[in-house]
C-alpha positions as CSV (number, residue, x, y, z in Angstrom):
1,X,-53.2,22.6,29.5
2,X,-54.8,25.8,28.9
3,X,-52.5,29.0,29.3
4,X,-53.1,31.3,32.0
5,X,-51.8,34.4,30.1
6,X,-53.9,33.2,27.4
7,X,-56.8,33.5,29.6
8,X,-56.0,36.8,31.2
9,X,-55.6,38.0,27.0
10,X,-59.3,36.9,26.5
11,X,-60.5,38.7,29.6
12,X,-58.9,42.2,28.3
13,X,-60.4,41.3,24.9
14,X,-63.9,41.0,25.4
15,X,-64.5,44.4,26.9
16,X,-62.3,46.4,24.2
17,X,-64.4,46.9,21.5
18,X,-67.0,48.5,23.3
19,X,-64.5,50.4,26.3
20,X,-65.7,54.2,26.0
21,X,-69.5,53.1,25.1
22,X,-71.7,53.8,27.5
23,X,-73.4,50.5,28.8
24,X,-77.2,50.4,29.5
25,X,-78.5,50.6,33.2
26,X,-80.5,47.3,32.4
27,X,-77.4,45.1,31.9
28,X,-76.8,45.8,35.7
29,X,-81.0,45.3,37.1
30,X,-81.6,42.3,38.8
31,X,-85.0,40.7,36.6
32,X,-85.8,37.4,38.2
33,X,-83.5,35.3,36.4
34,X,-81.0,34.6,39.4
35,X,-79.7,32.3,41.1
36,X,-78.1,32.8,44.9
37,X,-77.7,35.4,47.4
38,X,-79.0,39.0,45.9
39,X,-76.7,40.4,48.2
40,X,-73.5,38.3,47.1
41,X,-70.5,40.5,46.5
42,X,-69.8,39.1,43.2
43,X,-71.8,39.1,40.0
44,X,-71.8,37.0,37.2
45,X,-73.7,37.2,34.1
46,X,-73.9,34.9,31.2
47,X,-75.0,35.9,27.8
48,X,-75.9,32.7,26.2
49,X,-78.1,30.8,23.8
50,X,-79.7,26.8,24.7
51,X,-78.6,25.6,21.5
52,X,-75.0,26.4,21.5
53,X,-72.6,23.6,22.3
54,X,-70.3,26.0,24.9
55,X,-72.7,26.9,26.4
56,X,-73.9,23.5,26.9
57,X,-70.9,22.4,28.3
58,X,-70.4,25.2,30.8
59,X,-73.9,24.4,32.1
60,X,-72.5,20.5,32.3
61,X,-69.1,20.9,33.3
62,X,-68.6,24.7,35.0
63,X,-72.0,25.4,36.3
64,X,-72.2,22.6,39.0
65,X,-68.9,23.1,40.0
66,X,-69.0,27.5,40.6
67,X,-72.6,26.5,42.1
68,X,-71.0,24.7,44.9
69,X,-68.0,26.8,45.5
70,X,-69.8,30.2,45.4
71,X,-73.2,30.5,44.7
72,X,-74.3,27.9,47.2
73,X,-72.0,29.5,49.7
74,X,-73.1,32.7,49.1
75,X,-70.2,34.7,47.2
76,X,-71.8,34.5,43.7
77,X,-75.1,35.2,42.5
78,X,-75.5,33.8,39.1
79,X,-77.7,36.1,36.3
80,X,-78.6,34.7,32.7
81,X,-79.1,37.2,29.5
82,X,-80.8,35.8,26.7
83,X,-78.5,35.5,23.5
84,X,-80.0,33.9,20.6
85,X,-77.7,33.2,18.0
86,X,-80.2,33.1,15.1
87,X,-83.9,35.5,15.3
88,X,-85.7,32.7,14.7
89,X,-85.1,29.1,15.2
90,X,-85.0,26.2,18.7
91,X,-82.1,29.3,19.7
92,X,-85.0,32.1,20.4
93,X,-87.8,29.0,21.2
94,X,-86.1,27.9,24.0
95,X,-85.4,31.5,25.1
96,X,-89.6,32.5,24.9
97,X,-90.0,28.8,26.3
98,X,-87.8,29.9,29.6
99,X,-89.4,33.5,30.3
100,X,-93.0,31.7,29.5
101,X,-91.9,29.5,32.7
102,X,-91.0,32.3,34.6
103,X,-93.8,33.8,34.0
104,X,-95.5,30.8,36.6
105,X,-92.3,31.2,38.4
106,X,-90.4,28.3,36.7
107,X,-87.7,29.9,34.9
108,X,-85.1,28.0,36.3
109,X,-86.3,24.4,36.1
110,X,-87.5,25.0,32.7
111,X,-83.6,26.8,31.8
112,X,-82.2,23.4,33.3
113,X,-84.7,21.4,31.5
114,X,-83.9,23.0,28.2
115,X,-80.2,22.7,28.2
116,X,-80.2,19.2,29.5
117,X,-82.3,17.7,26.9
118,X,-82.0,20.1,24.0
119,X,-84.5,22.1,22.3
120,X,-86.8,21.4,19.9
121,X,-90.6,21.8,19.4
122,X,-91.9,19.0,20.9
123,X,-89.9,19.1,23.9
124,X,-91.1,22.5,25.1
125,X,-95.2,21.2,26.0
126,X,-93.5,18.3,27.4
127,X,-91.1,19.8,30.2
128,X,-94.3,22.0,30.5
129,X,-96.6,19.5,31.4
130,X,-93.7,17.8,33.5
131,X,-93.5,20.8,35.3
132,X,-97.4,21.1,36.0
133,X,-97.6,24.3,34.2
134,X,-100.5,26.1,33.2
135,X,-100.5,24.7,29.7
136,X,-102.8,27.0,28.3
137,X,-101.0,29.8,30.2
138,X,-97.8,28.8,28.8
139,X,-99.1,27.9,24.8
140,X,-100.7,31.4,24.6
141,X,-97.2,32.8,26.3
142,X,-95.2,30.7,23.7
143,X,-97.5,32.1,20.8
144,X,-97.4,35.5,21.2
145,X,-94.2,35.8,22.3
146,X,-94.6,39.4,24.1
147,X,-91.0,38.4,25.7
148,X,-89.3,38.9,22.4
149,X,-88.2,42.5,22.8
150,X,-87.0,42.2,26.2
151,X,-84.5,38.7,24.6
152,X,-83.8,40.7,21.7
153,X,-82.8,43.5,24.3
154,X,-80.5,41.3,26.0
155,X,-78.9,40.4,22.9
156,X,-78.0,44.2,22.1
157,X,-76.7,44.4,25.4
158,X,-74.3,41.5,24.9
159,X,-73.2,42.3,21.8
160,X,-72.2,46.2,22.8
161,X,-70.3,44.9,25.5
162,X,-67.9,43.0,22.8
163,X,-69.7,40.2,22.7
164,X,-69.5,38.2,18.8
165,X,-70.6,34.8,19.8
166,X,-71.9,32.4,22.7
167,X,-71.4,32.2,25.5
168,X,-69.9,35.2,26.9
169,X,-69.6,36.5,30.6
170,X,-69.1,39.4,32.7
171,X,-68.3,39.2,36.4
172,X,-68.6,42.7,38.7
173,X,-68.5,43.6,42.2
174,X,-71.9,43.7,42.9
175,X,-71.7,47.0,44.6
176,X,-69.8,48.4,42.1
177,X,-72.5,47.6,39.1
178,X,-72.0,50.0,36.6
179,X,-69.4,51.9,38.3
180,X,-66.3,49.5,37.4
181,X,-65.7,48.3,34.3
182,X,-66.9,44.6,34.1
183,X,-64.3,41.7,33.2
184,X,-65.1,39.3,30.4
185,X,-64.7,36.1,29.3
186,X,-65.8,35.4,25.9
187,X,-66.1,31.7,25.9
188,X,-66.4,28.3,28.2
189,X,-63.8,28.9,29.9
190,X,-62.4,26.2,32.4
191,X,-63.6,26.9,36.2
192,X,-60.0,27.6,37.2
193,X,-60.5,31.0,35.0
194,X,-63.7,31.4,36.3
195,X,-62.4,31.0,39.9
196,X,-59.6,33.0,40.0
197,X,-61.4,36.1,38.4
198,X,-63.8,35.5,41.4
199,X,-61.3,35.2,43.9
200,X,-59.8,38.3,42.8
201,X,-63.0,40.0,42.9
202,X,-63.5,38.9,46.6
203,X,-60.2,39.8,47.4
204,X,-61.2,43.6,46.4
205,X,-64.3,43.4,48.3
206,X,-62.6,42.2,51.9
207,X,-60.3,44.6,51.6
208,X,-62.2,47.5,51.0
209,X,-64.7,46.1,54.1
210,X,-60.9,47.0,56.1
211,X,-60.3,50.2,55.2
């Protein structure tokens, strides 16, 4: 059974390295890569790389179920930060392969796509021809790469907010981005965790709609 207190340890962890830096105002700007209400009163950003097995199984086992309860309903709107593990590799190729998508307004189907079935070279012209992409669009996008500053950019972020491995999260008040020091959870945390930081978090937000 996984330990509460333990939990509530990890959440003060992630966030202590980094406490007194500074954070960039681009952790906090919405870029296209989210899922819900804009206007949710909750944030949560993962930091998180297609090849890494936690992350994997909070897109199979967590994912569906914070979806339903609070992205779906409107409490949560979901934001995912690029965090290759490795500069080069399926990591960073399924990362360009995403933002390529986006780029036809796909980002999402191609995100699901990638950490559904894995990544490897093959597998990228395939969901992109699945998807009735612009193939040419998307080959040109995947060789140049012109999104590699902007992942590598997310990685930094990630890693000055404490961050050492995959996946790692941050959930805010929305209306209190960059005013309130985020809480983290470095790691694939059960939902429960996930769900009672949220709740919290909502909590805050009622109550200062009452006074």
């Amino acid at each position: 059974m996984f330990s509460i207190g333990l939990a509530a340890f990890l959440v003060c962890l992630a966030l202590t390295t980094c406490a007194d830096a500074p954070l960039p105002e681009r952790i906090w700007k919405e870029d296209g890569r989210v899922r819900g209400n804009p206007n949710a009163p909750v944030t949560l950003i993962e930091y998180s790389d297609f090849t890494c097995g936690f992350c994997v199984r909070f897109f199979r086992e967590t994912w569906p179920r914070l979806n339903t309860k609070y992205v779906e309903t409107g409490k949560l709107r979901f934001i995912y930060r690029d965090y290759p593990r490795d500069p080069q590799g399926p990591g960073m190729s399924g990362a360009v392969a995403a933002r390529c998508a986006g780029d036809q307004q796909r980002y999402w189907e191609m995100h699901d796509r990638l950490f559904s079935s894995g990544v490897y070279a093959e597998i990228l012209m395939v969901h992109a021809k699945q998807m009735g992409l612009d193939l040419k669009r998307f080959s040109k996008c995947l060789r140049d790469a012109h999104h590699l500053q902007d992942i590598l950019n997310d990685k930094k972020d990630g890693i000055q907010l404490g961050f050492a491995g995959t996946p790692g999260f941050i959930l805010y008040r929305t209306d209190r981005a960059g005013q309130d020091k985020p809480i983290g959870l470095p790691g694939a945390f059960p939902s429960d965790v996930f769900e009672s930081e949220i709740d919290k978090l909502l909590k805050q937000t009622e109550e200062t709609k009452k006074s």
